[in-house]
BAMARTOR-589235 format. One line per field, with one value per residue (C-alpha): residue in one letter; x, y, z. Coordinates in pm, whole numbers, plus 50000, padded with zeros to 5 digits. Example, Ala and Ser with C-alpha at 12.3 -4.5 7.8 and 13.67 -1.06 7.14 Angstrom:
r	(a,s)
c1	(51230,51367)
c2	(49550,49894)
c3	(50780,50714)
This chain:
r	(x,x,x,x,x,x,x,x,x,x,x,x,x,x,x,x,x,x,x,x,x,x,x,x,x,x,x,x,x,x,x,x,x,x,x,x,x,x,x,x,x,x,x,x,x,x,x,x,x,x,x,x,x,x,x,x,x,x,x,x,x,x,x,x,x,x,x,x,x,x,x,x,x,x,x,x,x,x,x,x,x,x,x,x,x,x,x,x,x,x,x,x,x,x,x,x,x,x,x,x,x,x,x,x,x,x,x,x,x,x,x,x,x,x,x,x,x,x,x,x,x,x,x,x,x,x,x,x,x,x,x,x,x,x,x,x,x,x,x,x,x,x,x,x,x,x,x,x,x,x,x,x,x,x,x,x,x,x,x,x,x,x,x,x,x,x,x,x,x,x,x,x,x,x,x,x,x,x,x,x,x,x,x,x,x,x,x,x,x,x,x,x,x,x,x,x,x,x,x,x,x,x,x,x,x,x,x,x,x,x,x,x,x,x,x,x,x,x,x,x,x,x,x,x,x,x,x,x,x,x,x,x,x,x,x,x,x,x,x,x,x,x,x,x,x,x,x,x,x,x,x,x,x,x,x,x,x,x,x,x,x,x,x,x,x,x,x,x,x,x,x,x,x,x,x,x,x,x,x,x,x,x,x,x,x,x,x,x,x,x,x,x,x,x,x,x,x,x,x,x,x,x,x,x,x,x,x,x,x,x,x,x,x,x,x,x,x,x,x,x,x,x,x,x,x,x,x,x,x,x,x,x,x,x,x,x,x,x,x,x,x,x,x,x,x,x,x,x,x,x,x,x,x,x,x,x,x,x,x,x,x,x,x,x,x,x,x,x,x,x,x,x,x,x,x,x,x,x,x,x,x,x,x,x,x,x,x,x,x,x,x,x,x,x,x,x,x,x,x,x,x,x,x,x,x,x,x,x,x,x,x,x,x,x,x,x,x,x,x,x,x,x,x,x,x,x,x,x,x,x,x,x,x,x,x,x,x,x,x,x,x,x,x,x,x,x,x,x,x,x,x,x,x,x,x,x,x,x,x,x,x,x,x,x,x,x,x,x,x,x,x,x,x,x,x,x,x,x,x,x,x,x,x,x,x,x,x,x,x,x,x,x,x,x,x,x,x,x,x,x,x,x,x,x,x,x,x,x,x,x,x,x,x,x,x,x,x,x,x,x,x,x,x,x,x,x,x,x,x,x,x,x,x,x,x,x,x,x,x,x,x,x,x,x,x,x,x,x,x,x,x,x,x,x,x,x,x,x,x,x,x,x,x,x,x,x,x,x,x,x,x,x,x,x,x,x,x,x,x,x,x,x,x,x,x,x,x,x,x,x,x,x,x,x,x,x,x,x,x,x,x,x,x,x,x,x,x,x,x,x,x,x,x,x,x,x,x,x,x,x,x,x,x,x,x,x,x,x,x,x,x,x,x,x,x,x,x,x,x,x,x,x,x,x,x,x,x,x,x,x,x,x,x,x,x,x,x,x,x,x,x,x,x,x,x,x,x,x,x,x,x,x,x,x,x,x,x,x,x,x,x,x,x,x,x,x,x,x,x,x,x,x,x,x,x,x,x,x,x,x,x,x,x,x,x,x,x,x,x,x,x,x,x,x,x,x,x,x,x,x,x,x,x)
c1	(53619,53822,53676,53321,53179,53204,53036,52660,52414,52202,51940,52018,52078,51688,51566,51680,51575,51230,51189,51324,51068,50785,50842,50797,50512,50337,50415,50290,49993,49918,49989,49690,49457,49446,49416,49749,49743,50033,49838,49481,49637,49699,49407,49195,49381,49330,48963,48927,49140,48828,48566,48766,48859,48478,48256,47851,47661,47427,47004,46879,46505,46404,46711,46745,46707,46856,46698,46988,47009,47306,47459,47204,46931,47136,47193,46749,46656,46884,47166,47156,46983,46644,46371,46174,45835,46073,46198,45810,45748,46019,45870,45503,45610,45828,45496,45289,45444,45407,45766,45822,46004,46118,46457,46573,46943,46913,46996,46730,46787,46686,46407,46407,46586,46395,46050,45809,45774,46194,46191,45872,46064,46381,46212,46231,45847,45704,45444,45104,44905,45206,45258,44920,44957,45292,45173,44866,45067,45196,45568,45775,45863,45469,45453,45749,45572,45251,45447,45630,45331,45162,45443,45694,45942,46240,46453,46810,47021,47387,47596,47798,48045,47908,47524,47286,46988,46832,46457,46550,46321,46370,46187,46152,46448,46392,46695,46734,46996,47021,47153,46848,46878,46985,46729,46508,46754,46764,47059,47337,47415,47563,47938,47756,47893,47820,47778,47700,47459,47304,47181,46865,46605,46338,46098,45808,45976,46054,45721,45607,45826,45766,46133,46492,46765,47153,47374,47708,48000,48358,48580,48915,49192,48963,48765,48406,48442,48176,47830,47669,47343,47233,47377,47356,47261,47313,47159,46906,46940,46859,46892,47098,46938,46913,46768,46510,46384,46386,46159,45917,45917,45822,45557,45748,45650,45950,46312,46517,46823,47025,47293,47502,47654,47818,47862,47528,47480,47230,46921,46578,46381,46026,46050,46445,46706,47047,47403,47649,47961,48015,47970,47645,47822,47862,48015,47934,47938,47998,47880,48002,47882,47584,47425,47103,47029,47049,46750,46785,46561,46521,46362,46128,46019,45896,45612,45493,45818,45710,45775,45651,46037,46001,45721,45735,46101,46271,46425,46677,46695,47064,47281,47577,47638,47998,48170,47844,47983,48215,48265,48356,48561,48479,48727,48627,48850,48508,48503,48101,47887,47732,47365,47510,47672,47372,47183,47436,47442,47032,47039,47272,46989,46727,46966,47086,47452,47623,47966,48069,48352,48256,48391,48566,48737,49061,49055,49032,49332,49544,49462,49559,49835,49933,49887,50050,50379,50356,50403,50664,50846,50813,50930,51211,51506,51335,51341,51535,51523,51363,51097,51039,50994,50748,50551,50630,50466,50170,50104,50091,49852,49616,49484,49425,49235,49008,48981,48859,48622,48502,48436,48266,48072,47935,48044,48302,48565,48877,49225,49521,49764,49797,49882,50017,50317,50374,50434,50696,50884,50841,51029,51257,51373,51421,51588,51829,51889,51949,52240,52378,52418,52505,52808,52867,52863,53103,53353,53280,53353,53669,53784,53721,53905,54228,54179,54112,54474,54643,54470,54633,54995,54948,54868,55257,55247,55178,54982,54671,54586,54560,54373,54125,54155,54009,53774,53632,53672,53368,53017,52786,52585,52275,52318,52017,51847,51493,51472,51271,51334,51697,51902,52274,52547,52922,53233,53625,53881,54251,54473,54728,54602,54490,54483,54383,54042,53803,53407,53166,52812,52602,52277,52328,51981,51663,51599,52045,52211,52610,52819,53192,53412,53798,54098,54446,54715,54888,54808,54946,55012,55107,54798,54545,54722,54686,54345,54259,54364,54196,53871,53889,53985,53679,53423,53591,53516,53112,53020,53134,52960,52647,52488,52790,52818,53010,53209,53301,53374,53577,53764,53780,53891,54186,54352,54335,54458,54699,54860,54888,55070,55477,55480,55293,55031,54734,54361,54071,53705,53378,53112,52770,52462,52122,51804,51553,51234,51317,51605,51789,52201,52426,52801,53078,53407,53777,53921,53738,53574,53219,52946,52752,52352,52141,51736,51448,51259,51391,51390,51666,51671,51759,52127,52356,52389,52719,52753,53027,53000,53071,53466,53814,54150,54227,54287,54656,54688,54625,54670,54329,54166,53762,53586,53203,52935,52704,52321,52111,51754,51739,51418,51251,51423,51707,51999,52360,52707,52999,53334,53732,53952,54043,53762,53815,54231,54147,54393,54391,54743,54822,54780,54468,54248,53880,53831,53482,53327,53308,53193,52918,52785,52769,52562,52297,52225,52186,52006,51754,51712,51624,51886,51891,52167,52341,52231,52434,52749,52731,52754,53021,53229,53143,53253,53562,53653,53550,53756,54064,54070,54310,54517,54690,54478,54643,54484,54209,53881,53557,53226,52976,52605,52286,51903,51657,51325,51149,51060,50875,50526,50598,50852,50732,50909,50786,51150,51322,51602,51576,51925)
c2	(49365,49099,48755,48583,48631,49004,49027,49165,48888,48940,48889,49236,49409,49320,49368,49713,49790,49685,49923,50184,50052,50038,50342,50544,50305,50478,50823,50760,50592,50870,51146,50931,50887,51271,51409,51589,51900,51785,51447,51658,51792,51440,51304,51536,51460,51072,51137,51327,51049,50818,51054,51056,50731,50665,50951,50931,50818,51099,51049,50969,50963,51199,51436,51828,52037,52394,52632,52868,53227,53147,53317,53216,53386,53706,53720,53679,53868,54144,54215,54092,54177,54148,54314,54148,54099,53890,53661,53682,53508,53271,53139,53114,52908,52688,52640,52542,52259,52163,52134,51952,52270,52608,52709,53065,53095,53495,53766,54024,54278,54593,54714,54638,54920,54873,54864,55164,55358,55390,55566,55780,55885,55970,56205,56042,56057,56447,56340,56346,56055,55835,55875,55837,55484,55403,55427,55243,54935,54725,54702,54444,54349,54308,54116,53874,53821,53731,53447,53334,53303,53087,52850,52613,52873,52870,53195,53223,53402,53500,53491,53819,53808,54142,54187,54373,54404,54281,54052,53700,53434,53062,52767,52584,52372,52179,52066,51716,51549,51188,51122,51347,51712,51728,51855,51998,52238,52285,52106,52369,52536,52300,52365,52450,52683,53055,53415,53703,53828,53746,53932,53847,53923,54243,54163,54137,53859,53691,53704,53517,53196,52901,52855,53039,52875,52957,52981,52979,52757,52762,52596,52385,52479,52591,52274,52231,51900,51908,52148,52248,52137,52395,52707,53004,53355,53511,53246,53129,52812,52813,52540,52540,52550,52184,52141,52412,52298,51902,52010,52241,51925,51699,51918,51923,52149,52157,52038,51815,51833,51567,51676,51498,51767,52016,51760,51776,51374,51443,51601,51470,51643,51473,51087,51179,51153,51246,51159,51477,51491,51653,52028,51995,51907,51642,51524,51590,51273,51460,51325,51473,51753,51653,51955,51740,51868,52256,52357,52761,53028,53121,52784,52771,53105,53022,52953,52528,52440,52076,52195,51783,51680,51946,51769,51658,51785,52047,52295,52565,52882,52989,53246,53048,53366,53398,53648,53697,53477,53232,52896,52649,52355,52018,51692,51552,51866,52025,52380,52453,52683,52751,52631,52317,52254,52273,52075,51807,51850,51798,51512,51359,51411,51305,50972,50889,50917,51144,51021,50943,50968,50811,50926,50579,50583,50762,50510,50243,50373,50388,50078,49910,50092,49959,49582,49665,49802,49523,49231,49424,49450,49039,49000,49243,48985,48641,48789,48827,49227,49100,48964,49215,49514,49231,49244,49639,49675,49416,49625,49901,49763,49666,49980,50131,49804,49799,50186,50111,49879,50050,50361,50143,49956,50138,50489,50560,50779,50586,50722,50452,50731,50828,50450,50398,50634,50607,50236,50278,50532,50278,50017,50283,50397,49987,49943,50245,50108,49769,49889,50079,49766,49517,49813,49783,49447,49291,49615,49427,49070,49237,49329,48981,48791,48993,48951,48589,48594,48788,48561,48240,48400,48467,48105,48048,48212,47876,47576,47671,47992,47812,47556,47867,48028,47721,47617,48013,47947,47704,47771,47808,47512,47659,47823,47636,47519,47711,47580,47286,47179,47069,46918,46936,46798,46802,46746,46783,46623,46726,46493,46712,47015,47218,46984,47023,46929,47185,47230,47536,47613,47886,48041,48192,48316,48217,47908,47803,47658,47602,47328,47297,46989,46957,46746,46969,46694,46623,46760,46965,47341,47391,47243,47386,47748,47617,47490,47843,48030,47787,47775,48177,48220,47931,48159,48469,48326,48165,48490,48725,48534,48362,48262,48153,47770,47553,47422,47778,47832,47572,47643,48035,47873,47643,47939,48164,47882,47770,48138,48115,47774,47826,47482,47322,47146,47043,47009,46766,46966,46887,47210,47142,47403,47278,47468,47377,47411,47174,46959,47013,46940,47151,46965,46975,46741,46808,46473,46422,46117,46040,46112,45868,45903,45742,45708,45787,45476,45196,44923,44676,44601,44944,44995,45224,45551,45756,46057,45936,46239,46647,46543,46651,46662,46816,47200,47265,46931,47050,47482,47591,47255,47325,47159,47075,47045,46782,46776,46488,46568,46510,46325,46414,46255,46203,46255,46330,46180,46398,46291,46295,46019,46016,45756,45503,45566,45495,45246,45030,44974,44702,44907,44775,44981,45069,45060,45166,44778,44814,45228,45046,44820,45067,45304,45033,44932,45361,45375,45099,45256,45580,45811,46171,46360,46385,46026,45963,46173,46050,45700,45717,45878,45635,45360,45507,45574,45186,45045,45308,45132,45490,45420,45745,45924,45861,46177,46483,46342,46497,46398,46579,46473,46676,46570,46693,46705,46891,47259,47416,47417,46981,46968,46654,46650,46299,46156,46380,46280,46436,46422)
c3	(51636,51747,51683,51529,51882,51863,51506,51551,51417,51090,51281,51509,51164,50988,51360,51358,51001,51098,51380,51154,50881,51138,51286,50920,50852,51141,51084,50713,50822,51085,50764,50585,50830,50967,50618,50552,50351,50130,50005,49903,49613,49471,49640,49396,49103,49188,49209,48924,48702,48821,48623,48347,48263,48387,48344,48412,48157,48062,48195,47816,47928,48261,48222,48320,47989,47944,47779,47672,47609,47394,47078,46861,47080,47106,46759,46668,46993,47035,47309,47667,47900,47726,47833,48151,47894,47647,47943,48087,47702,47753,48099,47938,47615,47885,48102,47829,47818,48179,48326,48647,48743,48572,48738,48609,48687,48629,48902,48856,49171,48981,48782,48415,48263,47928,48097,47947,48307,48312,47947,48119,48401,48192,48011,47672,47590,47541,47346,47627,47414,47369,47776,47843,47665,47845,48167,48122,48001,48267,48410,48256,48587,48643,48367,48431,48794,48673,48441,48759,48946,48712,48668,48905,48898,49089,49139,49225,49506,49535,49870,49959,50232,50376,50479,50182,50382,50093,50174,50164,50122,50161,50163,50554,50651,50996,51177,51312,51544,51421,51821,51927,52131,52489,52752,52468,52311,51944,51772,51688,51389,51120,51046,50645,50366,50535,50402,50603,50325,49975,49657,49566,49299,49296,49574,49314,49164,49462,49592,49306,49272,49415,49480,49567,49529,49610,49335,49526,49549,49597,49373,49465,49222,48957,48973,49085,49247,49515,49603,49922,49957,50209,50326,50620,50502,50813,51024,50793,50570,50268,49968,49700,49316,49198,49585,49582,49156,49275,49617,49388,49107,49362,49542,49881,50157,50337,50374,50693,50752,50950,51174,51417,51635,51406,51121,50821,50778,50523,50332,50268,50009,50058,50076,49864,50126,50051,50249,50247,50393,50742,50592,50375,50055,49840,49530,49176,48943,48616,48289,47952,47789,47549,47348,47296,47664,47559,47345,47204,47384,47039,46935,47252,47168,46790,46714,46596,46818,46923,47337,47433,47512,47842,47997,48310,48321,48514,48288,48359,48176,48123,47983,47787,47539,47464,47738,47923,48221,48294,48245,48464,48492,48550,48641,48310,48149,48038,48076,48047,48181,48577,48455,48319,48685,48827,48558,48666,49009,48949,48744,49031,49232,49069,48946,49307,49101,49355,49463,49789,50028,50323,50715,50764,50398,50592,50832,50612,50399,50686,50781,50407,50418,50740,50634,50314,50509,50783,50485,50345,50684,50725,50433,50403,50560,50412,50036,49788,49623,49354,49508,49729,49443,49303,49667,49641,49308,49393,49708,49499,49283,49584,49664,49283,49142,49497,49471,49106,49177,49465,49232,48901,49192,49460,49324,49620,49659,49813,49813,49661,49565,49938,50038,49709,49729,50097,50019,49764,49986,50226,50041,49913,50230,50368,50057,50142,50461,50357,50132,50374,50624,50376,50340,50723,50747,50435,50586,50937,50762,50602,50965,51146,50850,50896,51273,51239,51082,51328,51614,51425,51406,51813,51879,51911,52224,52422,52348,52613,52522,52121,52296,52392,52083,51910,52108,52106,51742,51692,51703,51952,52054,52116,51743,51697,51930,51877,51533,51478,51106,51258,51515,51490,51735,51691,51912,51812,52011,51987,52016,52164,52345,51998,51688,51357,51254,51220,51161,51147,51052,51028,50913,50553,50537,50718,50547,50400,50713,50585,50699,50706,50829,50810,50838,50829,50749,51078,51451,51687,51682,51345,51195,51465,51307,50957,51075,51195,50910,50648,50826,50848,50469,50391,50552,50422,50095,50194,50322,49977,49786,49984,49654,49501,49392,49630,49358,49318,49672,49715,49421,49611,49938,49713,49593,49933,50127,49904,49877,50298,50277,50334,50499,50176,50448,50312,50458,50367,50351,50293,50242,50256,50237,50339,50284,50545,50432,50092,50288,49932,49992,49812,49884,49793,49909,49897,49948,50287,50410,50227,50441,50573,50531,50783,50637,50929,50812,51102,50884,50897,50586,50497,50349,50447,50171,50182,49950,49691,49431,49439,49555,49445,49578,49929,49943,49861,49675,49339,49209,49029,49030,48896,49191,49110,49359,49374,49510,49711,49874,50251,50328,50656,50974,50803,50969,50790,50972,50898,51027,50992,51003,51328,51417,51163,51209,51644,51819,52093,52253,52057,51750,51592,51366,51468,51101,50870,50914,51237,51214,50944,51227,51472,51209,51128,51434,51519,51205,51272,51634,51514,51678,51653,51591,51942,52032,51719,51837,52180,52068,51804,52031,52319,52102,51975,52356,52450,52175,52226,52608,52715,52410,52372,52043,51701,51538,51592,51611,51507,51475,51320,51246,51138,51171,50878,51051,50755,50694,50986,50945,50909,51151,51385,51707,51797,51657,51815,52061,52390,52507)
């Protein structure tokens, strides 16, 4: 790089972070919208931290009670399995007192070992009268069908993944297509939990019930999290347990299933209907484990047992016995048994509690997400790091309280660890790249200061191609020219051919517009080089440290200037640094010429204000002096007249002084007009020419003069000069 011109703007730089930023966004949002494999894991761990920070309350009144066959009742009754005339008991005492529903979660799929015709047949009998009595007694099998047929039982089946040939029964399950069938064909097979067979109870048995209901799940990870509803056997649908007890409870006939397409929108058990996700399932809101739902089978069984709390209840018979099955787990960090899953998933039922995670919940995370990312983009160059990890971490926050409340409200299912984390690596990543072209940009500052230098120490080679050199030197005009909170005009004339006033601006930020004007002591060549190099080291010095105090600065720019200064010149300076939304003036002023403040009001009667504070002795004048900086507050429309003394110091031929009464005049009369910033330049210099008459110029002239018209969203353009 070779000059200011060739250094990229900041503006390219947070341009081409954004793109970067907005590209990721996408990708991310794309990952959380299509369900990636890598975010169910902590999907499921974020939905199971919502049961257990706020678990179901358990039904008090209405509830599913389980009868076990627990420890207790294997320690009074004997070993498992009991004998089919003992369960037959169990059922009875249980229908006596008039359950809603009796659901036995007991495979029985071959004869009762223990029933008198098995010891008959194994030859353990040889006495004739004792046989004769045996096989006049009825099968316990017999006798555990007669006490299903006389009760709401419900009987359970098991899926197989191969075919047992085994009878299944199942209560009637109509399909329906919410969008209706095409040309009168039957809606397809729902994409539903499938098995190619199922084990099933003795056909006495199953001839009996009232009910069958499928016993089958598959876990995630080792958690029960969700349940089908229905399932295929082979083609035929049949319900799953808490289904199949709530349809015999209520006395329904038959079952409807809602399908759109492949995808199960929901089940309606009688007037009951229930929303599933697209494959028949849905999602178990688990309450803790309360052991005033489990009565004994050994209590039910006694005799003067009050049975009046199982009225108009469904019950489930269970085996919880220790190491007579499995437990499962639950997301509360339960481990309890298969009934009580059921129980729950039945009390969900019968409670309308079921959880949801409705189809447009991706969709609607992606599109937080989205919003989330797109405010941290906008505000990635206009923020300060420290307020954008505050943004980061509120953003962050946005998605877990709403998920929250969505889930204590309305009992849904929404995802904020998804948007959550791809957030932060969001920010981390425009962080990352931030750093890395703040890096490429102060070696890029390093780089046009020393070539700055070496373009100074060239201007020797002849006095036009300096004149270029210093002209290239100042800013552009157009710098700007979209921005509506100011208008800024400035003009330097040489005296000679290069000279040795200078002035620069620039944007710090998107709000900090800097201002630099400059008198080198003398003209000519050897102050437009000392010129050059001062403003160079000045910027050097702004641009390290763009939060730096301007005191500070100047103090900075004293000692690098100084340390470049064989010829011991010195140079007058005054810094300024506006912010334009506030119109607060930092300045600071090295033994320049006070700045002259003209107010937007156009009364006449208004004084002149100059700035008479911040100031100190000219760079060079005085090693290490502590310069302070000094604030004022810019009201809107008005307008701040910079200049060096090479209007004041003009001459006619005769050698008469344009002088500051006659600069006053000419202000307050542009001040009571209302002039804008270049109508203000234009004039000053017109006057300066007029008065001058050709006169030959004494000294550098420059002119600069800056219009607060307030921050942007008050900006009013109706002041505003056109020329």
């Amino acid at each position: 790089m070779s000059g200011a011109g060739s250094q990229e703007p900041a503006s390219g730089t947070a341009l081409r972070i954004r793109v970067i930023g907005a590209a990721l966004l996408l990708v991310l949002a794309a990952l959380t919208w299509l369900k990636a494999p890598w975010a169910d894991r902590q999907q499921a761990a974020w939905f199971d931290a919502h049961q257990a920070l706020l678990p179901r309350e358990p039904a008090r009144d209405g509830g599913v009670t389980i009868v076990a066959i627990d420890q207790k009742s294997l320690t009074a009754m004997g070993r498992w399995p009991w004998p089919r005339n003992l369960l037959a008991r169990l059922v009875d005492r249980i229908a006596q007192a008039q359950p809603a529903a009796i659901g036995i979660n007991i495979l029985m799929p071959e004869p009762d070992a223990l029933s008198p015709e098995r010891l008959l047949e194994q030859g353990y009998v040889t006495d004739p009268m004792l046989a004769a009595t045996l096989r006049s007694l009825p099968t316990h099998d017999q006798a555990l069908a007669r006490s299903l047929a006389a009760a709401p039982t419900v009987l359970v089946m098991a899926g197989t993944p191969e075919p047992t040939g085994l009878p299944l029964r199942a209560p009637p399950i109509t399909v329906r297509s919410v969008h209706g069938a095409r040309d009168g064909q039957p809606p397809p097979m729902p994409a539903i939990l499938q098995y190619a067979g199922a084990l099933t109870n003795l056909d006495l048995l199953d001839r009996q019930a009232r009910g069958w209901g499928l016993i089958s799940a598959l876990s995630t990870r080792g958690l029960l999290r969700r349940m089908p509803l229905v399932a295929s056997i082979d083609g035929t649908l049949v319900p799953t347990l808490a289904v199949e007890m709530l349809r015999v409870a209520e006395g329904v006939p038959s079952l409807r299933l809602a399908v759109s397409g492949t995808d199960v929108r929901g089940l309606s058990i009688g007037a009951r209907d229930v929303p599933t996700e697209a494959d028949g399932e849905v999602r178990v809101y688990y309450a803790p484990h309360r052991s005033q739902h489990f009565v004994s089978a050994v209590d039910v069984l006694a005799d003067g047992v009050d049975l009046t709390p199982l009225r108009g209840r469904p019950v489930l018979i269970g085996i919880t016995g220790i190491g007579l099955q499995e437990g499962e787990d639950t997301p509360l960090g339960e481990r309890v048994s298969a009934s009580e899953i059921h129980a729950q998933l039945l009390e969900n039922l019968l409670g309308g509690t079921l959880l949801r995670r409705p189809a447009w919940a991706p969709t609607a995370e992606a599109g937080l997400l989205i919003a989330l990312g797109a405010l941290l983009l906008w505000a990635l160059p206009r923020w300060r790091p420290f307020s954008l990890t505050l943004l980061m971490l509120v953003g962050v926050a946005v998605p877990v309280v709403l998920g929250f409340v969505a889930f204590r409200t309305q009992r849904l299912l929404l995802d904020a660890a998804t948007p959550a984390l791809s957030l932060l690596l969001l920010f981390v990543t425009l962080m990352l790249l931030s750093l890395a072209e703040s890096t490429r940009q102060r070696r890029s500052l390093q780089q046009l200061v020393q070539s700055q230098r070496e373009q100074g120490a060239r201007v020797a080679g002849e006095l036009l191609a300096a004149q270029q050199v210093q002209t290239a030197m100042l800013p552009r005009a157009d710098l700007l020219a979209g921005d509506a909170r100011v208008e800024l005009r400035a003009t330097l004339s040489p005296a000679r051919e290069v000279g040795g006033d200078l002035y620069d601006y620039f944007m710090l930020d998107d709000r900090r517009l800097f201002l630099l004007i400059g008198d080198v002591a003398g003209k000519g060549l050897s102050a437009s080089i000392f010129m050059a190099v001062s403003k160079a080291l000045y910027k050097s010095a702004r641009l390290r440290a763009p939060q730096a105090d301007l005191g500070t600065i100047m103090a900075s720019a004293n000692a690098e200037v100084s340390r470049d200064n064989p010829q011991h010149l010195f140079v007058t300076a005054f810094a300024a640094v506006l912010d334009l939304q506030t119109g607060a003036l930092d300045y600071c002023n090295a033994g320049h010429d006070n700045p002259y403040r003209l107010h937007a009001s156009r009364d006449a009667r208004q004084a002149l204000l100059r700035i008479e504070d911040g100031d100190g002795p000219p760079l060079c004048a005085v090693p290490d002096y502590p310069y302070l900086a000094g604030r004022c507050q810019l009201m809107p429309g008005e307008t701040l007249c910079l200049m060096t003394d090479g209007v004041t110091e003009a001459q006619t031929d005769a050698g008469a002084l344009y002088g500051s009464e006659r600069l006053r005049q000419l202000l307050l009369r542009l001040q009571h007009g209302g002039a804008g910033a270049h109508a203000l330049v234009e004039a000053i210099s017109a006057d300066v020419q007029a008065f001058a008459a050709g006169a030959e110029a004494a000294d550098d002239l420059t002119i600069l003069a800056l219009r607060w018209n307030g921050p942007a969203s008050a900006a009013a353009p109706a002041d505003h000069d056109p020329r």
